[in-house]
C-alpha positions as CSV (number, residue, x, y, z in Angstrom):
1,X,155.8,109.5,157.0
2,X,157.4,111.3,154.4
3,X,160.6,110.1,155.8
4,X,161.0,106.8,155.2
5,X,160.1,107.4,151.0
6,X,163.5,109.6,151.2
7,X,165.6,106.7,152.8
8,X,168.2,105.8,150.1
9,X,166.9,103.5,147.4
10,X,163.4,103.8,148.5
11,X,162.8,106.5,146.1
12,X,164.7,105.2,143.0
13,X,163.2,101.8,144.0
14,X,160.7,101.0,140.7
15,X,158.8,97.6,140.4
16,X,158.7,95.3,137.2
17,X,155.2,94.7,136.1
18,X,155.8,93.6,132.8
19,X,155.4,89.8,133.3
20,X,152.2,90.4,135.1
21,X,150.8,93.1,132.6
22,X,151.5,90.8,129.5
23,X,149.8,87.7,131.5
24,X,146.9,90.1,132.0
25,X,146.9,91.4,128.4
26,X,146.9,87.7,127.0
27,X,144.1,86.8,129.5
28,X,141.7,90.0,128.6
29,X,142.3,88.9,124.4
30,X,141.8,86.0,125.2
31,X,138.5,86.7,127.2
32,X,137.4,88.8,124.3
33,X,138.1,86.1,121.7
34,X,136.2,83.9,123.5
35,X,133.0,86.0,124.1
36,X,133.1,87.2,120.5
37,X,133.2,83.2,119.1
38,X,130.5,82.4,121.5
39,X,128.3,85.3,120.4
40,X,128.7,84.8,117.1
41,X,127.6,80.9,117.6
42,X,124.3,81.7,119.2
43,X,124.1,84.3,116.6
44,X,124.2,81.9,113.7
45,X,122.0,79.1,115.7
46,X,119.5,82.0,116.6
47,X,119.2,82.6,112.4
48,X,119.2,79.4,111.8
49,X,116.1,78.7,114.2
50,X,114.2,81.5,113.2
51,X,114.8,80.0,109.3
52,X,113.3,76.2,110.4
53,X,110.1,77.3,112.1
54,X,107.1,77.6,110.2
55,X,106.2,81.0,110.0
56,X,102.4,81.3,111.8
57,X,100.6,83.4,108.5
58,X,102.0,80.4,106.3
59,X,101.2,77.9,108.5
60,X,97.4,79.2,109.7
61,X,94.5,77.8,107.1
62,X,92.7,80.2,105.4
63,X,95.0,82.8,105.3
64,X,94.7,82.6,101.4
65,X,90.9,83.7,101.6
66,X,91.2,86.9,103.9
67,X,94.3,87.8,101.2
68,X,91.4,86.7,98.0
69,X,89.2,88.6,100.0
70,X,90.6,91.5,100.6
């Protein structure tokens, strides 16, 4: 097994990953930039949401009595 690694130029032999390693780096940013702007979004639309509804204690009658009351 051992063998055929020592064969000439087997060993010296090196393989160029560069191309692929910068495609992959470009595609994981990219990934990344695109999560982060999307979670961000339903961040902001979440706080925005929770700002337009009608919060239940201002919105329930009589709320202003039990407060006088107490």
């Amino acid at each position: 097994m051992w063998h055929g690694i020592a064969q000439a130029g087997l060993a010296s032999a090196g393989v160029d990953f560069t191309s692929s390693l910068s495609l992959l780096t470009v595609g994981l940013v990219g990934l990344v930039w695109w999560l982060s702007a999307g979670l961000i979004t339903f961040m902001a639309l979440q706080h925005y949401w929770s700002q337009t509804q009608p919060r239940l204690s201002e919105a329930t009658p009589g709320s202003q009595d039990r407060q006088e009351a107490a």
